[in-house]
C-alpha positions as CSV (number, residue, x, y, z in Angstrom):
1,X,4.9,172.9,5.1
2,X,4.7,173.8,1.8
3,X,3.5,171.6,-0.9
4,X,4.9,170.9,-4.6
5,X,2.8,170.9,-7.9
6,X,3.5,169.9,-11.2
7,X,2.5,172.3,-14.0
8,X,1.2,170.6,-17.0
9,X,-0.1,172.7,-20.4
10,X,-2.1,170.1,-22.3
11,X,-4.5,170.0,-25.5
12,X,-7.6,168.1,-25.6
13,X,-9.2,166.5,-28.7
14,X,-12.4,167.8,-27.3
15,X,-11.2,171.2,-27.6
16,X,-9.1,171.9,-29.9
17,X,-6.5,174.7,-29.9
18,X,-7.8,175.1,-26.5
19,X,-5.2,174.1,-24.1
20,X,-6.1,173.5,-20.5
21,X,-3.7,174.2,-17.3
22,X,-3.0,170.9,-15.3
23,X,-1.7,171.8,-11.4
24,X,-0.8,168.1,-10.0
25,X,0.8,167.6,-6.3
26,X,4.0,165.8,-6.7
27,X,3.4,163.8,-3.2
28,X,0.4,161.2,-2.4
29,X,-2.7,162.1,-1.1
30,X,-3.9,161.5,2.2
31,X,-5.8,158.4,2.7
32,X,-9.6,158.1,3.6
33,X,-10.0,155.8,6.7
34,X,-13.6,157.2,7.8
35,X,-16.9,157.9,6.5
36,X,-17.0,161.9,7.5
37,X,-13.2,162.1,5.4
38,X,-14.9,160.5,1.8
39,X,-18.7,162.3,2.7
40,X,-16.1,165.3,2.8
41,X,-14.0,164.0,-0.5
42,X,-16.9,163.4,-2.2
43,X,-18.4,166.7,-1.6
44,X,-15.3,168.8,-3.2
45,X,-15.5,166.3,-5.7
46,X,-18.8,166.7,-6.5
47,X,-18.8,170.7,-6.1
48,X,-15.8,170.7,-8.3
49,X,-17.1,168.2,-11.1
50,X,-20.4,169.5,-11.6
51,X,-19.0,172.6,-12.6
52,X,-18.2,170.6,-15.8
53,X,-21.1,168.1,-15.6
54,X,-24.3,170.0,-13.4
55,X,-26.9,167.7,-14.9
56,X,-24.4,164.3,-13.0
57,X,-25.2,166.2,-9.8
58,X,-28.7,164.2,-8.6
59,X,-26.4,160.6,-9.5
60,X,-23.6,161.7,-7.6
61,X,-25.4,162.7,-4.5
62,X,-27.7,159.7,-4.5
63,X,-24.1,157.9,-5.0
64,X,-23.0,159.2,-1.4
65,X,-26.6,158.2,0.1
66,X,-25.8,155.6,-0.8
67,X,-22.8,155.0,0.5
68,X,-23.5,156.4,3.8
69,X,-26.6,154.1,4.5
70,X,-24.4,151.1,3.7
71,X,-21.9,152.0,6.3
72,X,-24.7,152.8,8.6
73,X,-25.9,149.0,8.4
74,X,-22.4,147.7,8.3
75,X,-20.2,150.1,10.1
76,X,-16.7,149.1,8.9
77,X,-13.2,151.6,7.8
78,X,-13.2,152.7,4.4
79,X,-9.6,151.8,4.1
């Protein structure tokens, strides 16, 4: 199956005359229903944020510590 994107050129006050390439999928994302799915989310998220951001990367992966140790102690879908 082949999946549909929206291509976006936008300009950012940040940067001007710098435009930046949007790709968006035109259908819904998959939902999360278990921890290993968002530990996996959050990890692409994190990889591809922290290209931006690399000093966030400490808060974010204490963020999905966490996370995880509260679904350890109250193991429960993430739906």
């Amino acid at each position: 199956m082949k999946e549909k994107f929206n291509i976006s050129v936008n300009t950012s006050k940040d940067s001007p005359g710098q435009p930046t390439l949007c790709l968006e999928p035109l259908q819904k994302g998959k939902n999360i229903s278990t921890i290993d799915t968002w530990t996996s989310a959050l990890q692409i998220f994190v990889g591809i944020y922290t290209f931006k951001f690399p000093a966030e990367a400490p808060a974010l992966m204490k963020y999905g510590e966490v996370v995880q140790i509260g679904f350890t102690m109250t193991p429960i879908s993430v739906t």
